[in-house]
MDTraj code that builds the backbone (N, CA, C; nanometers):
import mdtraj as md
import numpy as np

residues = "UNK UNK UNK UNK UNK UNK UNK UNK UNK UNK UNK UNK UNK UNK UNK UNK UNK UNK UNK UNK UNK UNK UNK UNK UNK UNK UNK UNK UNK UNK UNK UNK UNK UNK UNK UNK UNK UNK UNK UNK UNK UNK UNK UNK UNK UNK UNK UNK UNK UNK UNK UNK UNK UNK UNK UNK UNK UNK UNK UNK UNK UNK UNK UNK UNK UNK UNK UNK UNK UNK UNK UNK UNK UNK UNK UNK UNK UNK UNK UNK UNK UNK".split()
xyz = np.array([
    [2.0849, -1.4466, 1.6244],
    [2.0207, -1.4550, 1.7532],
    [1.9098, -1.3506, 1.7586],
    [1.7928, -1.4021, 1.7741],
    [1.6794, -1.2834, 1.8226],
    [1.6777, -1.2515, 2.0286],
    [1.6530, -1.1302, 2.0640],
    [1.6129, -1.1084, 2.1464],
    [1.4662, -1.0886, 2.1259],
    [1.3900, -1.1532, 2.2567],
    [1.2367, -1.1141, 2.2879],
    [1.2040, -1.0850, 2.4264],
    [1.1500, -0.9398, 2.4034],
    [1.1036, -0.9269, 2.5764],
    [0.9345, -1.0020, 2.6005],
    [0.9440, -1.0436, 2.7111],
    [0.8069, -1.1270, 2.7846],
    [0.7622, -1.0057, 2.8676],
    [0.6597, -1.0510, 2.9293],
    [0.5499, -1.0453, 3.0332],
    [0.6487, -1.1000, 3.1344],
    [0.6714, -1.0607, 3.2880],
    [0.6852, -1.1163, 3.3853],
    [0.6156, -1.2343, 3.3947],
    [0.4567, -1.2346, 3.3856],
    [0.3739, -1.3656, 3.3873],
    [0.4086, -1.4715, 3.3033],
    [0.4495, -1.3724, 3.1585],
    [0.5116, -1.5329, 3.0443],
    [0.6579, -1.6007, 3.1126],
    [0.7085, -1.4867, 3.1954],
    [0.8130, -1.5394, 3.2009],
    [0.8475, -1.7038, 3.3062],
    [0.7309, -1.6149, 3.3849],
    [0.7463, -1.7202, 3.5125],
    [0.6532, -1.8284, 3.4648],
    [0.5692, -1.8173, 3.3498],
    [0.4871, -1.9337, 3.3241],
    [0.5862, -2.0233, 3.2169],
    [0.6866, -1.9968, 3.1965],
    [0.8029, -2.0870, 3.1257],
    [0.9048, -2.1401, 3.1834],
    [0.9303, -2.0570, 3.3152],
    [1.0013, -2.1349, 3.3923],
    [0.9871, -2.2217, 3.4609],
    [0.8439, -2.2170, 3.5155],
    [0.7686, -2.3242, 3.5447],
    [0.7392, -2.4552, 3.4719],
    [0.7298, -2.4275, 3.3758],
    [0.6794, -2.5459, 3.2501],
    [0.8622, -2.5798, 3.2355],
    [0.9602, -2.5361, 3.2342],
    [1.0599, -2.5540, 3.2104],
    [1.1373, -2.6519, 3.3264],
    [1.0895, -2.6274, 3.4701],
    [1.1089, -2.7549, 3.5746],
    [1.0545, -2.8328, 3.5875],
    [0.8801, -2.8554, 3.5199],
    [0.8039, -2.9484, 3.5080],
    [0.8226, -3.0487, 3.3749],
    [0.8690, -2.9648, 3.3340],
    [0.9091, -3.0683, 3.1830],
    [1.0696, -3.1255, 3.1768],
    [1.1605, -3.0880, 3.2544],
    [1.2640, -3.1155, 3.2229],
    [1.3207, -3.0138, 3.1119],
    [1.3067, -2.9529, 3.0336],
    [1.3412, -2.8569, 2.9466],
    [1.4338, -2.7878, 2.9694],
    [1.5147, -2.6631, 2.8743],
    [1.5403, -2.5929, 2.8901],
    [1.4487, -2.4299, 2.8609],
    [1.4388, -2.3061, 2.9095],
    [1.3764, -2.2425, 2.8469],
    [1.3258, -2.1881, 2.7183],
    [1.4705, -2.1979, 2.6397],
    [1.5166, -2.1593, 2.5307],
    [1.4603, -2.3177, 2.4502],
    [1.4536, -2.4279, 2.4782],
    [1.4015, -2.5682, 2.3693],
    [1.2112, -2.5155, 2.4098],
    [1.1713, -2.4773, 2.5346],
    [1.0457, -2.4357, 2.4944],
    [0.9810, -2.3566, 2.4070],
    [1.0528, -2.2650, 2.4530],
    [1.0339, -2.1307, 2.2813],
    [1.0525, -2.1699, 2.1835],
    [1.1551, -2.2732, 2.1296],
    [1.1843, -2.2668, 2.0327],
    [1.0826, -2.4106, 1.9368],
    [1.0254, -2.4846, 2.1116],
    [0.9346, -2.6018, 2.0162],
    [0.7809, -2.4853, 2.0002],
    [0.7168, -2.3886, 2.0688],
    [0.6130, -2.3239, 2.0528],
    [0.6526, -2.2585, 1.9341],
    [0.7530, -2.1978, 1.9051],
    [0.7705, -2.1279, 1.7219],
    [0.7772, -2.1928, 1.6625],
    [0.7936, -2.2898, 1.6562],
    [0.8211, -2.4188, 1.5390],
    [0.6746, -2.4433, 1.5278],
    [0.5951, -2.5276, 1.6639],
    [0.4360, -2.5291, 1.6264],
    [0.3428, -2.4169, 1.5513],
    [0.3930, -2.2942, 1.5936],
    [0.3265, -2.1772, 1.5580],
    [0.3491, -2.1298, 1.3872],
    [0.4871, -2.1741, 1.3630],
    [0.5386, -2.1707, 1.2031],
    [0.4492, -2.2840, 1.1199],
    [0.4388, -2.4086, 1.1866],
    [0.4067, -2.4667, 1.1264],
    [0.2078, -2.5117, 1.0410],
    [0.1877, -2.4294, 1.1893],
    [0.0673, -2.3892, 1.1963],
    [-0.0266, -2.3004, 1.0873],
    [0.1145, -2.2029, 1.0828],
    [0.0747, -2.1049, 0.9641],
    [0.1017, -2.1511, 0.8183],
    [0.2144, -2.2226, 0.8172],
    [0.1482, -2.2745, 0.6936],
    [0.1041, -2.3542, 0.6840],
    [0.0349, -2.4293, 0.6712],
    [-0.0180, -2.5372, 0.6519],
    [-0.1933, -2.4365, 0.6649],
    [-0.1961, -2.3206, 0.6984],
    [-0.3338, -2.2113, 0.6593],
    [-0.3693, -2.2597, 0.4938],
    [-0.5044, -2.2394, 0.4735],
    [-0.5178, -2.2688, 0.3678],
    [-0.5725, -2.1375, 0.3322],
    [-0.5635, -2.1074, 0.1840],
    [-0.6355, -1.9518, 0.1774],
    [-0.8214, -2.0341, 0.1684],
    [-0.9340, -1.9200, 0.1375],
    [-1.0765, -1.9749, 0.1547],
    [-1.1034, -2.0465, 0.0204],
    [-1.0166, -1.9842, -0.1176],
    [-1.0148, -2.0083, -0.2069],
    [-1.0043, -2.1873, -0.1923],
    [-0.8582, -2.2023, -0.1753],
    [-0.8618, -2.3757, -0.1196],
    [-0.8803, -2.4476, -0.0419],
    [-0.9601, -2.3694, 0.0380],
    [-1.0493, -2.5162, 0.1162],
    [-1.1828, -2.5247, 0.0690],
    [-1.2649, -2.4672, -0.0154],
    [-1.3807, -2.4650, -0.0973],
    [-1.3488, -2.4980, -0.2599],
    [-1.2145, -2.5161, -0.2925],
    [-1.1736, -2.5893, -0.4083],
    [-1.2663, -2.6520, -0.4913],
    [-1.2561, -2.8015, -0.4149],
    [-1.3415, -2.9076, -0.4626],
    [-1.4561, -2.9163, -0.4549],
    [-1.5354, -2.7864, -0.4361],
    [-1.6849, -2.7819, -0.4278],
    [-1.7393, -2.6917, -0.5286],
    [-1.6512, -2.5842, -0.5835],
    [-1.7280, -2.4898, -0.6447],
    [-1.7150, -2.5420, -0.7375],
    [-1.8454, -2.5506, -0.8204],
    [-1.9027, -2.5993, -0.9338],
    [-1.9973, -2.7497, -0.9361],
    [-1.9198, -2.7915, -0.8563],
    [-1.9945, -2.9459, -0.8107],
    [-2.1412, -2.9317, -0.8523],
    [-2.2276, -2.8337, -0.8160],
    [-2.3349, -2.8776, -0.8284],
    [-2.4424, -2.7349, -0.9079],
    [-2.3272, -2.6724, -1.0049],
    [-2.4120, -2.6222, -1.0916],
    [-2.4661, -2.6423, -1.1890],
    [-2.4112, -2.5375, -1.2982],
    [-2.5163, -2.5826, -1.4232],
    [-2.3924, -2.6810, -1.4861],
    [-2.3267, -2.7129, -1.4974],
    [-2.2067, -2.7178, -1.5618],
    [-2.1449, -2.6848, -1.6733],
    [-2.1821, -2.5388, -1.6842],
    [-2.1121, -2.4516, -1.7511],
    [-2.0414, -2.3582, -1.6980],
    [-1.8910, -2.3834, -1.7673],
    [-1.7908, -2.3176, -1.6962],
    [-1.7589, -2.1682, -1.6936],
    [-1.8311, -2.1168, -1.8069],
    [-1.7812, -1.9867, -1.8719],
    [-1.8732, -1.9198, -1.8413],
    [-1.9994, -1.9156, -1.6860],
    [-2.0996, -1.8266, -1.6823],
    [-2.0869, -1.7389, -1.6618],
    [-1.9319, -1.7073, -1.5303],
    [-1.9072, -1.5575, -1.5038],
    [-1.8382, -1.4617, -1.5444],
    [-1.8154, -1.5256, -1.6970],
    [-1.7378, -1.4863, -1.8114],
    [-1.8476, -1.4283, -1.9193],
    [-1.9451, -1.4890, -1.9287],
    [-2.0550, -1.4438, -2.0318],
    [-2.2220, -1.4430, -1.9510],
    [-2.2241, -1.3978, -1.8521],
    [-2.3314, -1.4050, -1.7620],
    [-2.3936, -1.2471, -1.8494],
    [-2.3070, -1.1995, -1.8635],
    [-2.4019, -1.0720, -1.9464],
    [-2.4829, -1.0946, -2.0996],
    [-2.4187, -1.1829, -2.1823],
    [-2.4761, -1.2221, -2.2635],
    [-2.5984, -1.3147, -2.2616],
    [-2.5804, -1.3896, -2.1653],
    [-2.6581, -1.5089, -2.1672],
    [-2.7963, -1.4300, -2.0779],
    [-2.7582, -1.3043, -1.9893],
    [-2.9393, -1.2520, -1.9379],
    [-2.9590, -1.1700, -2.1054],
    [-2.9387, -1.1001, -2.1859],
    [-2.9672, -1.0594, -2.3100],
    [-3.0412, -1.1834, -2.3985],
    [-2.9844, -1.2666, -2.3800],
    [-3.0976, -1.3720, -2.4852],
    [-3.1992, -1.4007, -2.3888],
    [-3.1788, -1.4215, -2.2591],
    [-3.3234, -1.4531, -2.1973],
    [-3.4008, -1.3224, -2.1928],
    [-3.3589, -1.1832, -2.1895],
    [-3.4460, -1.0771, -2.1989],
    [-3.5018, -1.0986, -2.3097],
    [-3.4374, -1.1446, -2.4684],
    [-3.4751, -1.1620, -2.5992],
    [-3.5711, -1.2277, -2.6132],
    [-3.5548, -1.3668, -2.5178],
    [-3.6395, -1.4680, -2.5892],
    [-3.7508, -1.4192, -2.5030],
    [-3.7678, -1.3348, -2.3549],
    [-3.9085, -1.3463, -2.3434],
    [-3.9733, -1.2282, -2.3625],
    [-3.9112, -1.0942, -2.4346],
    [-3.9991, -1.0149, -2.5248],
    [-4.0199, -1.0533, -2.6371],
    [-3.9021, -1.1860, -2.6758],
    [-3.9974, -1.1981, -2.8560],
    [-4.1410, -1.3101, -2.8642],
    [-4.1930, -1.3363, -2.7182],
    [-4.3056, -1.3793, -2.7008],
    [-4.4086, -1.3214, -2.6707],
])
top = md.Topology()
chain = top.add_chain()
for i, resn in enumerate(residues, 1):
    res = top.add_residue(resn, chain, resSeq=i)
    for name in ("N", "CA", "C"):
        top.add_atom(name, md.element.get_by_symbol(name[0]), res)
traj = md.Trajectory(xyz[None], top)
């Protein structure tokens, strides 16, 4: 069993919703934590909701930010050996 203390205002704004709905107090709380649980997961991190885009429309080479240091060295190369 958890105890939670309210707000006077939360309180009376559940008891209210609790004669207007037919409810009990305790099935209101417990359907708003359930929405609120469910809410959170179903969060996506930024990583996966930009998933299916990164790369879409580069060079399509996969290994640039793996060898991005090598690859400015040959372009420094190739345009001093001109």
């Amino acid at each position: 069993m958890i105890s939670v203390r309210l707000s006077k205002e939360m309180e009376e704004k559940i008891e209210l919703l609790s004669k207007q709905e037919n409810l009990t107090k305790s099935d209101i709380i417990k359907e708003a934590l359930n929405k609120y649980i469910i809410d959170h997961e179903n969060i996506c991190k930024p990583y996966e909701l930009g998933e299916d885009l990164f790369g879409k429309h580069g060079s399509g080479e996969r290994d640039l930010s793996v060898s991005y240091k090598k690859k400015v060295r040959e372009k420094i190369s190739e345009k001093m050996s001109h």
